[in-house]
N, CA, C and O atoms as CSV, one atom per row, in Angstrom:
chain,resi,resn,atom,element,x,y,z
A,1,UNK,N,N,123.316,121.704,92.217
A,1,UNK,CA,C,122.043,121.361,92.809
A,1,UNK,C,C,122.122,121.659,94.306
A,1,UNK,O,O,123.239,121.607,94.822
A,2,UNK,N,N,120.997,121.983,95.108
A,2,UNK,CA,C,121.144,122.425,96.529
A,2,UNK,C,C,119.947,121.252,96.952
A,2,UNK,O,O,119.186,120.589,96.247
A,3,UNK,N,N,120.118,121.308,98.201
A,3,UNK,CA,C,118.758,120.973,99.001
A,3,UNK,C,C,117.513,121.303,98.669
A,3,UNK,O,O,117.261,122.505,98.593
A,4,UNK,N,N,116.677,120.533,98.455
A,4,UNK,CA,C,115.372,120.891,98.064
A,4,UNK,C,C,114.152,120.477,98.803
A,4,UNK,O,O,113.345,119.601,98.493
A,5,UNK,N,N,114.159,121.198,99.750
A,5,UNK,CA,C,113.221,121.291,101.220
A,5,UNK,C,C,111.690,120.743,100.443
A,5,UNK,O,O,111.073,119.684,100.554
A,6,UNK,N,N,111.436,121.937,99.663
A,6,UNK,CA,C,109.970,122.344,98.664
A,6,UNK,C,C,109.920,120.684,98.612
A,6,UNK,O,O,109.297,119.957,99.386
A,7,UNK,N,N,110.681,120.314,97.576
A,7,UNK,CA,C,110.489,118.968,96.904
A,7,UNK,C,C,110.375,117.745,98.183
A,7,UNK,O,O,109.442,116.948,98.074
A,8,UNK,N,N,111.250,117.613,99.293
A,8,UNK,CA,C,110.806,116.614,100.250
A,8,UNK,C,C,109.782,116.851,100.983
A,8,UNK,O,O,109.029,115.967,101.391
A,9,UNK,N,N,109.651,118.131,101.234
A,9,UNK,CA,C,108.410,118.635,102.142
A,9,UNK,C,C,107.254,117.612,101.168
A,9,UNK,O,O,107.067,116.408,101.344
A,10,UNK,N,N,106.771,118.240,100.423
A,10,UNK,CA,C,105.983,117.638,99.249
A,10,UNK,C,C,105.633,116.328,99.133
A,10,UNK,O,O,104.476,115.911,99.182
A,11,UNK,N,N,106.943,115.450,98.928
A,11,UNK,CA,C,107.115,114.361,99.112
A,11,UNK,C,C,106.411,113.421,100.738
A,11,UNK,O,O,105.702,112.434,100.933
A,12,UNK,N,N,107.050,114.336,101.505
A,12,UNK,CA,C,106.451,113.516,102.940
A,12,UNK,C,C,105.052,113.465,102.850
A,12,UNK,O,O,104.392,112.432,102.735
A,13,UNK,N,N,104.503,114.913,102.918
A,13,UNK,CA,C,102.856,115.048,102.767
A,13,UNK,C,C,102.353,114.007,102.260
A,13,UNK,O,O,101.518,113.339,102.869
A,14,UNK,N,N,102.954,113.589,100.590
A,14,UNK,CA,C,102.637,112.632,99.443
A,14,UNK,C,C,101.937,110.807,100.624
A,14,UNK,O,O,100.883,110.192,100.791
A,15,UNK,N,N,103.795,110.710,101.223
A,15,UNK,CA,C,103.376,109.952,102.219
A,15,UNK,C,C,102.555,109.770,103.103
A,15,UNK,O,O,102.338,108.597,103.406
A,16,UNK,N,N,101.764,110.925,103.873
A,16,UNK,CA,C,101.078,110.823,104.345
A,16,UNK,C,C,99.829,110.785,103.957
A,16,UNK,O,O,99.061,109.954,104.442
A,17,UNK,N,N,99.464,111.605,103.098
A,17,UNK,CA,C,98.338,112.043,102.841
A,17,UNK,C,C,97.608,110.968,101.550
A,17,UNK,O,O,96.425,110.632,101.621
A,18,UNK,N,N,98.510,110.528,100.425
A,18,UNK,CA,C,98.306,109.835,99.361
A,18,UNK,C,C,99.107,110.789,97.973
A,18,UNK,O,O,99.115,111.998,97.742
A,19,UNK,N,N,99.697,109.678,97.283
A,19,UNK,CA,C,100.259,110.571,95.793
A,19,UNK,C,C,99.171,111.669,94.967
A,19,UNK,O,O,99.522,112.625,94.274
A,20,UNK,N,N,98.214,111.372,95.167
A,20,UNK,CA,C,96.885,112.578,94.166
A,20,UNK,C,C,96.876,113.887,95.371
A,20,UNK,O,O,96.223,113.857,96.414
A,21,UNK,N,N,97.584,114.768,95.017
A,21,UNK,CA,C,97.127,116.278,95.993
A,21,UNK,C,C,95.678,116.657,96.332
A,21,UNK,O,O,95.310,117.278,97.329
A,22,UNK,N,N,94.906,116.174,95.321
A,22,UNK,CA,C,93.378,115.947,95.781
A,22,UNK,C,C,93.243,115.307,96.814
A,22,UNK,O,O,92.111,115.606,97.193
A,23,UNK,N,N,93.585,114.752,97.379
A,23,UNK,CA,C,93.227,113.550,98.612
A,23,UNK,C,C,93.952,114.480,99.982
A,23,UNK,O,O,93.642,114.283,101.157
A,24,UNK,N,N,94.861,115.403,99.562
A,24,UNK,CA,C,95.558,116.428,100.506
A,24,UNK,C,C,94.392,117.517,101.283
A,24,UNK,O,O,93.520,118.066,100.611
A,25,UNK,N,N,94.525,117.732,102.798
A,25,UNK,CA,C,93.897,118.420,103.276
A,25,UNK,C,C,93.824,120.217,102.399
A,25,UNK,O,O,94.787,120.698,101.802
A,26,UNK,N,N,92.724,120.776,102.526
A,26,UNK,CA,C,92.791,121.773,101.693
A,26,UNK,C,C,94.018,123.317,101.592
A,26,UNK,O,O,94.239,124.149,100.713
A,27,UNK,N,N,94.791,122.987,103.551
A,27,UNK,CA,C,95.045,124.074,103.656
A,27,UNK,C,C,97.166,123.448,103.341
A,27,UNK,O,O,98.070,124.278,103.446
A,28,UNK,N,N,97.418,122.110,103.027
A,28,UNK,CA,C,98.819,121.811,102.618
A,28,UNK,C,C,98.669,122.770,101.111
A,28,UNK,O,O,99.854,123.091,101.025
A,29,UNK,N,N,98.241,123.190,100.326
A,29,UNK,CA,C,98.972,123.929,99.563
A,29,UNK,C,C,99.082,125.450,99.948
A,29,UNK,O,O,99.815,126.251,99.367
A,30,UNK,N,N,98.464,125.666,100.740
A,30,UNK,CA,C,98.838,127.109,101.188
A,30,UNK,C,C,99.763,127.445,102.279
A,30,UNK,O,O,100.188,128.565,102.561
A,31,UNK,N,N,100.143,125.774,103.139
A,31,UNK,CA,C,101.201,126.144,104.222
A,31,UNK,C,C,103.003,125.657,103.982
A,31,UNK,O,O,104.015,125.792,104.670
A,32,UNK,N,N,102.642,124.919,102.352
A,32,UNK,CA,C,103.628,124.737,101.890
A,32,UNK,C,C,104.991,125.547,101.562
A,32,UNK,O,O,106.128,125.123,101.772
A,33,UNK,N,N,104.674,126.684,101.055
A,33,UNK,CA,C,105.693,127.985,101.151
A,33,UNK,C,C,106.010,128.343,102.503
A,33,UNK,O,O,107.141,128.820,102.592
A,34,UNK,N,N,105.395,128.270,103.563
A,34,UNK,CA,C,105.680,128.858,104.424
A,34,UNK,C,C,106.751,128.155,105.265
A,34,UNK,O,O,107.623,128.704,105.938
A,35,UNK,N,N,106.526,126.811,105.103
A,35,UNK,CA,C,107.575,125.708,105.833
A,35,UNK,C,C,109.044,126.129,104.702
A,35,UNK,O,O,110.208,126.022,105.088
A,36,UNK,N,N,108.750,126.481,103.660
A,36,UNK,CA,C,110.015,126.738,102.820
A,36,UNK,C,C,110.833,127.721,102.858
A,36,UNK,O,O,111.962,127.755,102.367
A,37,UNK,N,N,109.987,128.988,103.756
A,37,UNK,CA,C,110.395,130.183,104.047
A,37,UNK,C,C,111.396,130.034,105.531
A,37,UNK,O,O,112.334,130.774,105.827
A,38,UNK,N,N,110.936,128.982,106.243
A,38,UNK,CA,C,111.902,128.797,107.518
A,38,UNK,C,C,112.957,128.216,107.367
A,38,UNK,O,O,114.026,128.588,107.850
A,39,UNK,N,N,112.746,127.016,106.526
A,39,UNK,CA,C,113.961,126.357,106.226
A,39,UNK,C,C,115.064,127.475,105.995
A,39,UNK,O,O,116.101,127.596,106.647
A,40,UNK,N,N,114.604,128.334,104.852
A,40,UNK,CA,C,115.397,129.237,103.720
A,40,UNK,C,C,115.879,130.258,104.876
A,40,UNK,O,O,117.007,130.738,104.766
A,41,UNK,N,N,115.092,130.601,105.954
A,41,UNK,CA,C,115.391,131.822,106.763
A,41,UNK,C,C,116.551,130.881,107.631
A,41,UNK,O,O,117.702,131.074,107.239
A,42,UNK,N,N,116.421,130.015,108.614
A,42,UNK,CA,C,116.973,129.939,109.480
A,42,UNK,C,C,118.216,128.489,109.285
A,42,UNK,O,O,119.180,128.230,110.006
A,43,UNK,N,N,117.812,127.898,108.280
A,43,UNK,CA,C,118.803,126.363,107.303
A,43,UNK,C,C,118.279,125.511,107.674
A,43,UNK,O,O,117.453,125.722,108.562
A,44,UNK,N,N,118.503,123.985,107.146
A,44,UNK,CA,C,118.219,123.282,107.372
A,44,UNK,C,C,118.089,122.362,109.160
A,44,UNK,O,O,117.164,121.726,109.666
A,45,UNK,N,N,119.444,122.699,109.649
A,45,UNK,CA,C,119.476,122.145,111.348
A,45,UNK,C,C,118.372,122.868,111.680
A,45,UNK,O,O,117.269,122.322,111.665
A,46,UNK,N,N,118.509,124.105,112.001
A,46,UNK,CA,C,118.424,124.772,113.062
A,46,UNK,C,C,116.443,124.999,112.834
A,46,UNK,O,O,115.695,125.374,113.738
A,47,UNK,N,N,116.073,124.700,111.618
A,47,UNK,CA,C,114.622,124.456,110.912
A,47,UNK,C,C,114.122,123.470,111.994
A,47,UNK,O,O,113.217,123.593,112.819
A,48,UNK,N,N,114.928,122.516,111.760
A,48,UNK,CA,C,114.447,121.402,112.776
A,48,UNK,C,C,114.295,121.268,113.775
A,48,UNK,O,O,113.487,120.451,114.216
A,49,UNK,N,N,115.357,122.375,114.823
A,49,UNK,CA,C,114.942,122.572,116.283
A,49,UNK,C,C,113.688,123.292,116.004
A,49,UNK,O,O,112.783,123.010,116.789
A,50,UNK,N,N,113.350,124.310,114.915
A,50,UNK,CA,C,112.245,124.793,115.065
A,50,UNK,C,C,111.054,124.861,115.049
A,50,UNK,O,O,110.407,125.773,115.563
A,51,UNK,N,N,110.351,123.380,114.130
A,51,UNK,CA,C,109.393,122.644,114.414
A,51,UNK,C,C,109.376,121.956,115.450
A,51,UNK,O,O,108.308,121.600,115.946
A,52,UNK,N,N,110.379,121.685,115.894
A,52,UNK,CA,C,110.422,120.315,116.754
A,52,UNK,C,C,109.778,121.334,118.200
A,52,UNK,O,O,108.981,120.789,118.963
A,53,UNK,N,N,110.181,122.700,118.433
A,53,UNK,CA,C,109.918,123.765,119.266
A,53,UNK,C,C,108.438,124.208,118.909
A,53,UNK,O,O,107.658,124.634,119.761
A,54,UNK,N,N,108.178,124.089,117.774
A,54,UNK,CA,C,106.683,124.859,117.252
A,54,UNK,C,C,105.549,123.255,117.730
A,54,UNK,O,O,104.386,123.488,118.059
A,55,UNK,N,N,105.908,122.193,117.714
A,55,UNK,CA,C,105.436,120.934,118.119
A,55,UNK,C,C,104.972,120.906,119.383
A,55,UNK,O,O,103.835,120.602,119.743
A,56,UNK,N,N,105.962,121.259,120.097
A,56,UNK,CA,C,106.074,121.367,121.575
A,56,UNK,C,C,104.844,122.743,121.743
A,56,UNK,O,O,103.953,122.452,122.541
A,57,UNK,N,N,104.710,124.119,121.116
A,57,UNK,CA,C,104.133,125.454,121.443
A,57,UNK,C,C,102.661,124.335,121.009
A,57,UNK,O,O,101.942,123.994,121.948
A,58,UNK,N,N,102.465,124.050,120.192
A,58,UNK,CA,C,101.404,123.566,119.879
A,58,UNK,C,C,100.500,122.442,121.037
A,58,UNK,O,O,99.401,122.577,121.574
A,59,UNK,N,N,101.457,121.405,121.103
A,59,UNK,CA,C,100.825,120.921,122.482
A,59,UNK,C,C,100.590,121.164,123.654
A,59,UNK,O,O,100.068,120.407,124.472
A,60,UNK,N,N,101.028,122.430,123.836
A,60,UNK,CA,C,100.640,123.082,124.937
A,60,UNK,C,C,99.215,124.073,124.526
A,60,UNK,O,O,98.268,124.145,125.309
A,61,UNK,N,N,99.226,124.642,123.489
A,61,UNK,CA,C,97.869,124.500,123.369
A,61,UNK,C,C,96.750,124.168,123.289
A,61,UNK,O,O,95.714,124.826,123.385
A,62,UNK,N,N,96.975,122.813,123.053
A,62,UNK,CA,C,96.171,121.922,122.649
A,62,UNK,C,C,95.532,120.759,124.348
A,62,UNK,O,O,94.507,120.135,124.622
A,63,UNK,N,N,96.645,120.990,124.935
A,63,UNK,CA,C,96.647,120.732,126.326
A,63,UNK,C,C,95.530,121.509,127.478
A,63,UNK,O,O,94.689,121.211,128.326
A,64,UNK,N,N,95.898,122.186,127.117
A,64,UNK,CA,C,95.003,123.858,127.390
A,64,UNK,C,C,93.786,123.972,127.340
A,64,UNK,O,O,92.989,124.142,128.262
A,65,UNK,N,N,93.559,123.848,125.883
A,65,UNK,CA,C,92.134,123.695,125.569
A,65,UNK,C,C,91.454,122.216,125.537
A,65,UNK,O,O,90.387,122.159,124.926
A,66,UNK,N,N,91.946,121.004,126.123
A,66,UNK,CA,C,91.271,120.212,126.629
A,66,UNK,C,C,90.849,120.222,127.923
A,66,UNK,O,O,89.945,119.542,128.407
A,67,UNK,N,N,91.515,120.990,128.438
A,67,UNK,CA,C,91.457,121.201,130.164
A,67,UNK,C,C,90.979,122.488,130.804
A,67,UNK,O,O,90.889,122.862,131.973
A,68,UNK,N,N,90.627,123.187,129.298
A,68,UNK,CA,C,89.949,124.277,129.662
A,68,UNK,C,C,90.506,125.412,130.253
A,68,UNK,O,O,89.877,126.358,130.728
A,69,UNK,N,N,91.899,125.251,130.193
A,69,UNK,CA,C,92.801,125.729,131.149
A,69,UNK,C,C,93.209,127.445,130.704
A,69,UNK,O,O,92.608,127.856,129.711
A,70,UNK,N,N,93.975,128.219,131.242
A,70,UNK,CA,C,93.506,129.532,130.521
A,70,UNK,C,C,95.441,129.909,129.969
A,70,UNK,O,O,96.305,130.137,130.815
A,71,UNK,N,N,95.660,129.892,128.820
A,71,UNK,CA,C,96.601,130.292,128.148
A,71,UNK,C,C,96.693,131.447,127.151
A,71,UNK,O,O,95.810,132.282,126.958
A,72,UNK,N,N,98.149,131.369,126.407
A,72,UNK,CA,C,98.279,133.004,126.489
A,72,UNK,C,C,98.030,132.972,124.671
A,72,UNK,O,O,97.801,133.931,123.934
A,73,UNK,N,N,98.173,131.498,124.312
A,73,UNK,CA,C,98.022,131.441,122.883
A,73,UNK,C,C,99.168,130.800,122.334
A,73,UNK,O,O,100.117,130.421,123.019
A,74,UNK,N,N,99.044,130.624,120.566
A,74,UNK,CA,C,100.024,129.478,120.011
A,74,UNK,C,C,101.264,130.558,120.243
A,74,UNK,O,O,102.278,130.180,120.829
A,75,UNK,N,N,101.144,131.857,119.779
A,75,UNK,CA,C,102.224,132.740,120.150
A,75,UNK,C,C,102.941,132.701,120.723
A,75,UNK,O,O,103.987,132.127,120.419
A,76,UNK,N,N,102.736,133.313,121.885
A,76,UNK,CA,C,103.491,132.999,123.385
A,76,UNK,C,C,103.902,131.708,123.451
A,76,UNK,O,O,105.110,131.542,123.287
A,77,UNK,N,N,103.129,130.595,123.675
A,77,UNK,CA,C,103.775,129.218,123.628
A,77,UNK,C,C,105.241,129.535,122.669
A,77,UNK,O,O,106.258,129.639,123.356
A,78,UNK,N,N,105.399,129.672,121.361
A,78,UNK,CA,C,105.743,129.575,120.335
A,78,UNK,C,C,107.024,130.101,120.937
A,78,UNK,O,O,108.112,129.528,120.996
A,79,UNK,N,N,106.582,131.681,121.509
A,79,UNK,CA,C,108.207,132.358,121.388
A,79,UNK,C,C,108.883,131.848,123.116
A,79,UNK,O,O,109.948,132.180,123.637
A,80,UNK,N,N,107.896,131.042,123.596
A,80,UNK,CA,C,108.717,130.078,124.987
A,80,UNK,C,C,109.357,128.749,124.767
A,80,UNK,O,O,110.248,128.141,125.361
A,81,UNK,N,N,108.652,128.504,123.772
A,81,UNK,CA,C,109.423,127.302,123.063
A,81,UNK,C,C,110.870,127.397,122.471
A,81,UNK,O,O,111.872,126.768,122.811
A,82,UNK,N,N,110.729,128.291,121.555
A,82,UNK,CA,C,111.778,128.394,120.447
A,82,UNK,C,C,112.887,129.740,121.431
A,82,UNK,O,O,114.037,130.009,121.088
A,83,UNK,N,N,112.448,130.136,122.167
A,83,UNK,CA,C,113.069,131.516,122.833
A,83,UNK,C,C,113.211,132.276,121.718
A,83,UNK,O,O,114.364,132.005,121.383
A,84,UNK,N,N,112.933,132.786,121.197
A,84,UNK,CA,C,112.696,133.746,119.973
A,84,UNK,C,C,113.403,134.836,120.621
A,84,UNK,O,O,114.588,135.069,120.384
A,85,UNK,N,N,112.680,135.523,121.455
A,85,UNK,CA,C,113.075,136.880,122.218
A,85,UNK,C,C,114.387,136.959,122.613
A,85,UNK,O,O,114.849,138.099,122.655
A,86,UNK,N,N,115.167,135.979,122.938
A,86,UNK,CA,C,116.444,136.357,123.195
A,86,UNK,C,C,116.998,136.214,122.146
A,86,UNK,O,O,118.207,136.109,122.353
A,87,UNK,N,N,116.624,136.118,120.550
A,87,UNK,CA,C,117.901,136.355,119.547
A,87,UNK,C,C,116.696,137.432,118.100
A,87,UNK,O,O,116.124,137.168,117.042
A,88,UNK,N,N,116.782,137.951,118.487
A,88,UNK,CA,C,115.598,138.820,117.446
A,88,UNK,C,C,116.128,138.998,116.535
A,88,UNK,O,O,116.294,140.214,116.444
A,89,UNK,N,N,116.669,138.339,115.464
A,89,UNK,CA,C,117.387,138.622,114.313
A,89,UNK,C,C,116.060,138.545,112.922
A,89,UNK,O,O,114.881,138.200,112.838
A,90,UNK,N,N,116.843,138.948,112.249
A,90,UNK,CA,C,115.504,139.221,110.900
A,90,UNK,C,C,115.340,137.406,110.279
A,90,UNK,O,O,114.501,137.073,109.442
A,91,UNK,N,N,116.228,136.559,110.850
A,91,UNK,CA,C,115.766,135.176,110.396
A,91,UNK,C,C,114.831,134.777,110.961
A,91,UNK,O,O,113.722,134.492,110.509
A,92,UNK,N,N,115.396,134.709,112.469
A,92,UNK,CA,C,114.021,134.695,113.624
A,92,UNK,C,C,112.925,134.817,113.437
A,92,UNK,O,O,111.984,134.024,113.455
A,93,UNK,N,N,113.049,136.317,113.159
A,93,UNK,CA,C,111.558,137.109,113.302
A,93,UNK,C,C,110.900,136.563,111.851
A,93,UNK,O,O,109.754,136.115,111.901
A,94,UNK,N,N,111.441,136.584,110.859
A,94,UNK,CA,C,110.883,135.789,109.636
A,94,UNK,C,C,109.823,134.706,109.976
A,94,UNK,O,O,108.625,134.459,109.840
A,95,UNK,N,N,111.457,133.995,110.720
A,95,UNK,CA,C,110.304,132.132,110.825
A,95,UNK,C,C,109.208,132.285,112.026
A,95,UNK,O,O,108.325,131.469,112.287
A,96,UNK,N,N,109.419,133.282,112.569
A,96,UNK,CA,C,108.506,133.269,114.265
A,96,UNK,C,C,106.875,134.040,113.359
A,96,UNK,O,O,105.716,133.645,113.487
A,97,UNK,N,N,107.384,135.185,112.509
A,97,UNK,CA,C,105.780,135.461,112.016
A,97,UNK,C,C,105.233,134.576,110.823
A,97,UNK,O,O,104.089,134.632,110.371
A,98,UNK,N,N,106.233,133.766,110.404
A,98,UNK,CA,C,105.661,132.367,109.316
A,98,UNK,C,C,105.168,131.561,109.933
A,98,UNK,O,O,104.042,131.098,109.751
A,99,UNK,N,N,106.100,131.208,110.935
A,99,UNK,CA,C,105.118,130.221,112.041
A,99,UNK,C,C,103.513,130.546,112.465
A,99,UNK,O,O,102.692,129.657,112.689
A,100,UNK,N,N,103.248,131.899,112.526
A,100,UNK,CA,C,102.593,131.883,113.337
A,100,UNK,C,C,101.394,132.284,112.356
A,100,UNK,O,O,100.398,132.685,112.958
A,101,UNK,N,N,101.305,132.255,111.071
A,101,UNK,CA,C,100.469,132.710,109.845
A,101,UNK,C,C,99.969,130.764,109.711
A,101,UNK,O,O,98.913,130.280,110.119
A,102,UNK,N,N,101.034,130.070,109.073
A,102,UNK,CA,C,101.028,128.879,108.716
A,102,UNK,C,C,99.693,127.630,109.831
A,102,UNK,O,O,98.945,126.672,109.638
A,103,UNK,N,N,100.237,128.705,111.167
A,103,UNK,CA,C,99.685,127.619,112.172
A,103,UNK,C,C,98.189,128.667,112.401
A,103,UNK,O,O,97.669,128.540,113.510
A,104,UNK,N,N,97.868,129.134,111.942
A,104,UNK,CA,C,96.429,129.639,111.744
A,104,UNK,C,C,95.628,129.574,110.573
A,104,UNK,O,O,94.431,129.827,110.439
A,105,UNK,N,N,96.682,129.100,109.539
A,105,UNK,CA,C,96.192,128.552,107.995
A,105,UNK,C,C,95.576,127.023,108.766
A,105,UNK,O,O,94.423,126.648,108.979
A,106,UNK,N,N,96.206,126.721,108.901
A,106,UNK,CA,C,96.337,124.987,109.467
A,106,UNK,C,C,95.363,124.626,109.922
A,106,UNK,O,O,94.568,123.829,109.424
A,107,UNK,N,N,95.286,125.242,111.074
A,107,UNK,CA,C,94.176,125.456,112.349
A,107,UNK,C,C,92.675,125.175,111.731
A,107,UNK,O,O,91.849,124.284,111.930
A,108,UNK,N,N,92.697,126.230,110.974
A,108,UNK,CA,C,91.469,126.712,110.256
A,108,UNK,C,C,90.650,125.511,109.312
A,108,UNK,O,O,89.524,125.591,108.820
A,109,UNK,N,N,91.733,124.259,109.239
A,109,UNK,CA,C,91.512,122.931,108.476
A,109,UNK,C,C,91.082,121.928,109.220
A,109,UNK,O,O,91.804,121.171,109.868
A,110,UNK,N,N,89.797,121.894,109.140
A,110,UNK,CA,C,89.512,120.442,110.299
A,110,UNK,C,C,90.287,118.934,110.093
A,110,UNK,O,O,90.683,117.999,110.788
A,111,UNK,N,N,90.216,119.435,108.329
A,111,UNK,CA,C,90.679,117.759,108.158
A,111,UNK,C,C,92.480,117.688,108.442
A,111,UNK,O,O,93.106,116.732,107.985
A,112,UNK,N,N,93.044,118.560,109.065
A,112,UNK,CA,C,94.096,117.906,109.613
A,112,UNK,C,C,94.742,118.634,111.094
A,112,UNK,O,O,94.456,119.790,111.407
A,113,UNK,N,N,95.649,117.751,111.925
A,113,UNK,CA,C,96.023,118.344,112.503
A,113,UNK,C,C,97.259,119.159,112.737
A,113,UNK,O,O,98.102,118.376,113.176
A,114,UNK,N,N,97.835,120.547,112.635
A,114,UNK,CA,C,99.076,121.041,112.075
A,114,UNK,C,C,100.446,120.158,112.712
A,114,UNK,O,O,101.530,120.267,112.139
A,115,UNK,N,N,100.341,119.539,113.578
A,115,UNK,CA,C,101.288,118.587,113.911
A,115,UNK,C,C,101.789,117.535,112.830
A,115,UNK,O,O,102.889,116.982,112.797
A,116,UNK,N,N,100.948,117.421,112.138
A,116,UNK,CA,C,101.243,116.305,111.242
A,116,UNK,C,C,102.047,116.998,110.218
A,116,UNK,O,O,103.027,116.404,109.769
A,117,UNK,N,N,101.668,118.540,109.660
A,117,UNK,CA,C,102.786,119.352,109.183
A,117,UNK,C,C,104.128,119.211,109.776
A,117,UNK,O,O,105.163,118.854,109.213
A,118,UNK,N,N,103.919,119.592,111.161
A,118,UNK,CA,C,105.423,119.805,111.519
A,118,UNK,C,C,106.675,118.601,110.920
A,118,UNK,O,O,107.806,118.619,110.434
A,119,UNK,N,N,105.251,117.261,111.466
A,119,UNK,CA,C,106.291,116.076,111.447
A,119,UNK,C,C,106.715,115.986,109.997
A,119,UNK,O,O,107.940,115.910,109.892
A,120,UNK,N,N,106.148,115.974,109.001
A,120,UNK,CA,C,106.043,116.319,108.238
A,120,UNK,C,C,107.657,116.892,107.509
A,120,UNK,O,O,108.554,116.477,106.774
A,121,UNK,N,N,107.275,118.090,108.283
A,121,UNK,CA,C,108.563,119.324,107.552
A,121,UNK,C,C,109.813,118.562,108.806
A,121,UNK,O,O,110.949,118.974,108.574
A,122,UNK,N,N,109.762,117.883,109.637
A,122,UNK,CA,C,110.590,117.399,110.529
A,122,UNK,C,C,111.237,116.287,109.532
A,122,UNK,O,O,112.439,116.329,109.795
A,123,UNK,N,N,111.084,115.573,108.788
A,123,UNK,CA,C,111.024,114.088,107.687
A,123,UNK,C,C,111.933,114.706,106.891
A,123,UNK,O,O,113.045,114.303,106.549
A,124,UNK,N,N,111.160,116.105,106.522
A,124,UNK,CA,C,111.870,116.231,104.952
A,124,UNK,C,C,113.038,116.817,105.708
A,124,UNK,O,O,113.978,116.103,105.362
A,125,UNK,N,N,113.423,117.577,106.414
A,125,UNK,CA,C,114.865,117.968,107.448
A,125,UNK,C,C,115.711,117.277,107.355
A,125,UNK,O,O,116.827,117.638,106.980
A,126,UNK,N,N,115.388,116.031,107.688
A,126,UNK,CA,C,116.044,114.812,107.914
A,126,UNK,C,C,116.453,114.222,106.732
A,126,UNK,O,O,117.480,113.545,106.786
A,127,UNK,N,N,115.994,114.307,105.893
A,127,UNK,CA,C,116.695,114.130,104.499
A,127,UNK,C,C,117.742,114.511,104.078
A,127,UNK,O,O,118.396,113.706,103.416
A,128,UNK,N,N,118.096,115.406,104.229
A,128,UNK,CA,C,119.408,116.218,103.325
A,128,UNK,C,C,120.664,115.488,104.633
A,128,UNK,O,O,121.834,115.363,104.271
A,129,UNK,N,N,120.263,115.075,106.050
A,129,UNK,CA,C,121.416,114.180,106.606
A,129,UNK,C,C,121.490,112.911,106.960
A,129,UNK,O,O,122.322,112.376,107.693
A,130,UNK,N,N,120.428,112.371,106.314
A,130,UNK,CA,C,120.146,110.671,106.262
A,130,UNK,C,C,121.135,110.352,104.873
A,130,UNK,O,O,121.631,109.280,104.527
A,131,UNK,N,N,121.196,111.344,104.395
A,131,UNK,CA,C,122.445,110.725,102.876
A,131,UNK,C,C,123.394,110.294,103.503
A,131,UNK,O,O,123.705,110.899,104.529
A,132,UNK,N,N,124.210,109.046,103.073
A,132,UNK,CA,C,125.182,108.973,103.883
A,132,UNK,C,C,126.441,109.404,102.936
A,132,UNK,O,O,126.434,109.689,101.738
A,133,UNK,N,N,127.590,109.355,103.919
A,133,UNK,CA,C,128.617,110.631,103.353
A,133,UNK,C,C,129.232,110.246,102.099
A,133,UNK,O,O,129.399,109.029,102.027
A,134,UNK,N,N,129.714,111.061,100.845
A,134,UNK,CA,C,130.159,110.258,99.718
A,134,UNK,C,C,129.550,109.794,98.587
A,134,UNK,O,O,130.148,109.421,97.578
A,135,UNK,N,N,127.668,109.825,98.837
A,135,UNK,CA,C,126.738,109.283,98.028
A,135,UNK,C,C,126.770,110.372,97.375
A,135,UNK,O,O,127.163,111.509,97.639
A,136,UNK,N,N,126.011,109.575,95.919
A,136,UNK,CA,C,125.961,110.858,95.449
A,136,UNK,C,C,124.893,111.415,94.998
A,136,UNK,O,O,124.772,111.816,93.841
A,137,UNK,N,N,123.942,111.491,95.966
A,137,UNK,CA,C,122.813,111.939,96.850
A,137,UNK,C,C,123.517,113.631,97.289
A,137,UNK,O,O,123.376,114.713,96.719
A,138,UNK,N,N,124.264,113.261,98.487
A,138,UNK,CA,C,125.012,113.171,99.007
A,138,UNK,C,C,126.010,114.872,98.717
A,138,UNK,O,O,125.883,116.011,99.168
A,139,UNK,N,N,126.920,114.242,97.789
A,139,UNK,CA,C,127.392,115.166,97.336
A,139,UNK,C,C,126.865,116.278,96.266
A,139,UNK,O,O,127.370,117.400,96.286
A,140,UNK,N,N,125.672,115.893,95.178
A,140,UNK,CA,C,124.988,116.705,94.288
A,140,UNK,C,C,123.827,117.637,95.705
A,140,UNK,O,O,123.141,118.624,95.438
A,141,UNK,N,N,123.883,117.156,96.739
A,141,UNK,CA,C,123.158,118.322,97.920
A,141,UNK,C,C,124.006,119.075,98.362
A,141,UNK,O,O,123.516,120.115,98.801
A,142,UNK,N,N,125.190,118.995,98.445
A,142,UNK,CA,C,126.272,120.281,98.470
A,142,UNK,C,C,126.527,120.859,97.510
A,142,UNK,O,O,127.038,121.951,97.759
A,143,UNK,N,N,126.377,120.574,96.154
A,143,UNK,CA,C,126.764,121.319,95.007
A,143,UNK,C,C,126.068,122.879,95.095
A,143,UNK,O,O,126.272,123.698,94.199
């Protein structure tokens, strides 16, 4: 058995949103793969600096456009956040153009705000090292 991002991702939403996927904003089943594609591209840690970085690109947009202020977009934020540009590897570039599909799926959803994704895919991260060592939780996530 491995880590199963899909399945906690899922799970958190559940938490947030309510157990019936009906009650789920319209655009969580279409940004669901995409949070699964970063995990899978870049692993589980390093996933997590990368919302936690896509969180940060986001509030600066969002900053922006309360203040009317003139920015360059979630993009740019995105690849100043995460520094993308200084490691251009095909994982990178994976999660940097998933990111940036997912957070225009999102966008496009009034009824939520994509932050609540991140935190979201930030929860289920945190899962696979909230096991504590020996469980066998734990150990069937290394198998």
């Amino acid at each position: 058995m491995t880590y199963n991002f899909g399945l906690y991702f899922a799970q958190e939403l559940g938490n947030r949103f309510g157990s019936h996927t009906d009650s789920w904003p319209a655009s969580a089943e279409q940004v669901i793969p995409f949070f699964a594609i970063i995990v899978r591209a870049l692993g589980t840690d390093d996933a997590a600096q990368w919302f936690e970085a896509s969180r940060r690109a986001h509030q600066r947009v969002v900053t922006a456009e309360q203040n009317r202020a003139h920015h360059f977009g979630f993009a740019h934020h995105l690849d100043v956040e995460t520094e993308a540009h200084q490691e251009l590897t095909l994982p990178v570039v994976a999660a940097f153009e998933v990111t940036k599909a997912l957070y225009e799926v999102s966008r496009r959803d009034a009824a939520v705000d994509v932050d609540v994704y991140f935190e979201c895919a930030l929860q289920a991260c945190a899962r696979r090292s909230s096991q504590p060592a020996g469980s066998p939780v734990a150990a069937a996530a290394t198998l």
